[in-house]
C-alpha positions as CSV (number, residue, x, y, z in Angstrom):
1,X,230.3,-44.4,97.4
2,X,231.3,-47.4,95.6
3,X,233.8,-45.4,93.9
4,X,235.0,-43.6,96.8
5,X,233.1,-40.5,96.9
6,X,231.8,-39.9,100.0
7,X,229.8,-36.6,102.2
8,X,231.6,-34.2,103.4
9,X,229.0,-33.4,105.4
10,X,228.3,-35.7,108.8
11,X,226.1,-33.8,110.7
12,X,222.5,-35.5,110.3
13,X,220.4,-32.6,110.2
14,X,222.7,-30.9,107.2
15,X,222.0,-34.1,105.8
16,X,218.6,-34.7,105.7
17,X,218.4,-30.4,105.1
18,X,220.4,-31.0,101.9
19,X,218.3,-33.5,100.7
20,X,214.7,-32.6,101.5
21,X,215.0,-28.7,100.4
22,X,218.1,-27.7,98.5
23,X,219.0,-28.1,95.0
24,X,221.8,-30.4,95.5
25,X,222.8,-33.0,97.8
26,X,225.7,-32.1,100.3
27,X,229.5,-31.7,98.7
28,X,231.3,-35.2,97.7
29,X,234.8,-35.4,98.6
30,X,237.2,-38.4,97.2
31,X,238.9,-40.3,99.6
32,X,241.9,-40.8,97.7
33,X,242.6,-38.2,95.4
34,X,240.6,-35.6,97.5
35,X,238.9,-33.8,95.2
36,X,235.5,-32.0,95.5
37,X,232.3,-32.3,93.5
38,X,228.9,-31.0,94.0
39,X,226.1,-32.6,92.4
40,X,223.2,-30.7,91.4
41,X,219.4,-31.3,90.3
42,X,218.3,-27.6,89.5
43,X,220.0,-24.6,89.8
44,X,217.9,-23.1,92.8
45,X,216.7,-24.8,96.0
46,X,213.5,-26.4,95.8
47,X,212.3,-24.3,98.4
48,X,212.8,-21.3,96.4
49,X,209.6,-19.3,94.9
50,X,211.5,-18.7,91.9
51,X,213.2,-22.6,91.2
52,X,212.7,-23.5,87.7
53,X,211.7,-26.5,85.9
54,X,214.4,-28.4,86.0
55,X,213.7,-30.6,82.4
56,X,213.5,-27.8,80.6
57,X,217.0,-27.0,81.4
58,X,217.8,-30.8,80.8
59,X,216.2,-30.6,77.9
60,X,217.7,-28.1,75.9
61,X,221.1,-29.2,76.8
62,X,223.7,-29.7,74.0
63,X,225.9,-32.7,73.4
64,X,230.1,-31.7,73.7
65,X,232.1,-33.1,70.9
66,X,230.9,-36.3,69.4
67,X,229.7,-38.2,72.4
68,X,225.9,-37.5,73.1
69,X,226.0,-38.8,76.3
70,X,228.0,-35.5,77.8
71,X,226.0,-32.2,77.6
72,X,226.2,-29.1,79.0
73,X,223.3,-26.2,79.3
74,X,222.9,-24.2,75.9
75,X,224.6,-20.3,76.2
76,X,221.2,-19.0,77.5
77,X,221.3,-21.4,80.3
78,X,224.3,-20.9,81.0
79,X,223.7,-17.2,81.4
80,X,220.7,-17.7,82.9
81,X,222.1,-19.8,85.9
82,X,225.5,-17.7,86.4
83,X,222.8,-14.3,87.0
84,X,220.6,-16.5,89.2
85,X,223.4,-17.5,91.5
86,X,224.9,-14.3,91.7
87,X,221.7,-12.4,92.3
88,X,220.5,-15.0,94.5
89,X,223.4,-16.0,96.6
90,X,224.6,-13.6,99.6
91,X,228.1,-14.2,99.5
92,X,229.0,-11.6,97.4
93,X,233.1,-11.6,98.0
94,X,233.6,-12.7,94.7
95,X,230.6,-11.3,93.3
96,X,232.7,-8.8,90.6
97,X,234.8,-12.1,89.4
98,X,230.9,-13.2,88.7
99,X,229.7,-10.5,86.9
100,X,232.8,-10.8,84.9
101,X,232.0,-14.3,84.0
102,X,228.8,-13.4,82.6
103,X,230.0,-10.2,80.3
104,X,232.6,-13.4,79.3
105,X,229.6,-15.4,78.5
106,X,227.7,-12.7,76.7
107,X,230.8,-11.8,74.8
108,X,230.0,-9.0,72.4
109,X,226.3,-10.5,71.9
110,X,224.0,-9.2,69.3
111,X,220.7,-8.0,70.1
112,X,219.8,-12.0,69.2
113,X,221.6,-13.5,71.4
114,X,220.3,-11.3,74.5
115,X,216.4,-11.1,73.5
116,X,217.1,-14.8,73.7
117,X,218.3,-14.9,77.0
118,X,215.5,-12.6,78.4
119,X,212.6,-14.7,76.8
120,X,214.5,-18.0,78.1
121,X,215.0,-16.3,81.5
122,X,210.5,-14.8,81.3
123,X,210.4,-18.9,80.2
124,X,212.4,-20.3,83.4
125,X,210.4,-17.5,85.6
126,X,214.4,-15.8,86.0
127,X,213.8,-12.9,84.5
128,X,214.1,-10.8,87.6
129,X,218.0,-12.1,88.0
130,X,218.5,-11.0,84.4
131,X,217.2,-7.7,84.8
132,X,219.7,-7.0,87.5
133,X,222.2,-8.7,85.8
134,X,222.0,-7.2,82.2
135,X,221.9,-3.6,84.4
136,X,225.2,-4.3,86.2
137,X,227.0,-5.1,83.3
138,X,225.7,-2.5,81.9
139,X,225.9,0.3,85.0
140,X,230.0,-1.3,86.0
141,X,231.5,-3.3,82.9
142,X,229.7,-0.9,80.5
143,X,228.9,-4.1,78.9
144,X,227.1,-3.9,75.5
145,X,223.6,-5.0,75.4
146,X,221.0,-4.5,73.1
147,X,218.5,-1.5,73.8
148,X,215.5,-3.6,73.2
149,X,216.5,-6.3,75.8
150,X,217.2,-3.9,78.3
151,X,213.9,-2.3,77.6
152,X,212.4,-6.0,78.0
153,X,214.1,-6.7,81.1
154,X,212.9,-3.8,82.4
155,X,209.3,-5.0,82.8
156,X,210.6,-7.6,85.7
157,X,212.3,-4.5,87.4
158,X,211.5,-4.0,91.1
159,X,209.0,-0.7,92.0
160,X,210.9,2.4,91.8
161,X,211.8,2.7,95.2
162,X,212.9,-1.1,95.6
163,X,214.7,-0.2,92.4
164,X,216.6,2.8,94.3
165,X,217.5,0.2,97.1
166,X,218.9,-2.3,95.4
167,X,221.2,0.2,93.5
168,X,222.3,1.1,96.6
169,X,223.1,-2.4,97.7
170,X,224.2,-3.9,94.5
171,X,226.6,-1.2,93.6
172,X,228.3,-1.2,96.3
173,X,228.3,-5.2,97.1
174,X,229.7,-6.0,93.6
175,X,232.4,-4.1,94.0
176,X,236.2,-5.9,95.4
177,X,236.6,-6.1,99.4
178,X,239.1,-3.5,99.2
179,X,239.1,0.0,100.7
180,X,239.9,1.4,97.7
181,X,236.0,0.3,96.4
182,X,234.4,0.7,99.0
183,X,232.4,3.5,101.7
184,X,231.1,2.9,104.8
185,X,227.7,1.6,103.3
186,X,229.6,-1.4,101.7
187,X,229.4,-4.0,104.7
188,X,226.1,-3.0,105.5
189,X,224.8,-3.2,101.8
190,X,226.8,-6.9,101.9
191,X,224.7,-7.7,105.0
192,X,221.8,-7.0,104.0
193,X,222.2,-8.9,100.9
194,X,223.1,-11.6,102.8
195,X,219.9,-11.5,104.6
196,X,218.0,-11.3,101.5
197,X,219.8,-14.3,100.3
198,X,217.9,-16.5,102.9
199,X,214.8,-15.0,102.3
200,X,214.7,-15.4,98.9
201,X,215.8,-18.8,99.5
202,X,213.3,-19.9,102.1
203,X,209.5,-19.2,103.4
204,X,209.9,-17.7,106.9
205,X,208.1,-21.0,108.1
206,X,210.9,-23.1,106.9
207,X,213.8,-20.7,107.7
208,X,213.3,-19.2,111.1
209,X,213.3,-23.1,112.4
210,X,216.3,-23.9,110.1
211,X,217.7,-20.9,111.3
212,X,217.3,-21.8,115.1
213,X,218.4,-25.4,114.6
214,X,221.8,-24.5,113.1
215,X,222.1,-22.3,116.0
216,X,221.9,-24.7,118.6
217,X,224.2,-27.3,116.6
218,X,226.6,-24.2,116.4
219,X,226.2,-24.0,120.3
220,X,226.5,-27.6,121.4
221,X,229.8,-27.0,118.9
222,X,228.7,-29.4,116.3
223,X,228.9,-27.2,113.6
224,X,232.1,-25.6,112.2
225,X,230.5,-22.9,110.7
């Protein structure tokens, strides 16, 4: 604040929401030069069944250039935490640019480079998210990847019929809000993924209250969205 970053977020309960359960505190917006930062402590909310252990990210991190004072996650974190936002998050409007960004990150890996990412992932307790997202890639990029980490993914795979489901879902959710790409299962499938989001996100004993309360703010008009 000192330096002129302050919330972008006034509303009292977001605050103390932000803070208590998420991952991050709320969005800081400069006052001058009006630029946006989030600043993050894990990579999942700490609500989350799934939210790693965030010094083993932190540790692993490399130093850029000479200064070891700035670091940035090492590739299979990097992987890692693009697959866990994308298969974790419900806004999925941008979620082909996403899956793009991690074929861009995997590059034309050797079988290395992705057995790395799936133990990391089996390490972080992500391996689910890299299951799904090693089989998109695969399924819509065509995205080379190594037949044994595929196979090892595969043993974080959903039953067969929760399997079938999120085919249906993901396949159609990935693809761009256009009605070129689309059927008349794709807002649904978007929905529901939506839905899943929060669930994933949240106990039911935590998120039907949160839930409610943002509700009633959104009635009294006190929130904007």
């Amino acid at each position: 604040m000192a330096h002129g970053w302050v919330s972008s977020l006034q509303n009292t309960y977001d605050q103390y929401y932000y803070r208590k359960w998420m991952h991050e505190i709320p969005p800081l917006r400069h006052v001058f030069r009006g630029s946006v930062i989030d600043l993050h402590h894990n990579i999942l909310p700490l609500t989350s069944k799934v939210c790693p252990n965030a010094d083993l990210l932190i540790e692993a991190a490399v130093s850029v250039g000479d200064s070891p004072l700035i670091r940035v996650l090492q590739l299979q974190d990097m992987i890692i935490h693009s697959a866990a936002h994308l298969f974790y998050d419900g806004e999925l409007n941008h979620g082909l640019r996403d899956l793009v960004d991690l074929d861009s990150l995997l590059g034309n890996s050797s079988e290395d480079v992705a057995m790395l990412v799936v133990e990391r992932a089996y390490e972080l307790g992500l391996q689910r998210s890299i299951f799904y997202a090693f089989r998109y890639l695969n399924m819509i990029l065509r995205t080379p990847i190594s037949a044994g980490a595929l196979e090892r993914t595969r043993q974080a795979a959903p039953s067969g019929y929760g399997l079938r489901l999120m085919d249906f879902l993901f396949l159609r959710a990935l693809m761009p809000e256009h009605s070129s790409c689309g059927d008349r299962w794709s807002g649904v499938a978007r929905w529901l993924l939506y839905v899943r989001s929060h669930w994933l996100k949240m106990p039911w004993y935590l998120l039907l209250p949160h839930l409610s309360i943002k509700a009633w703010l959104r009635l009294l008009g006190k929130e904007k969205h």
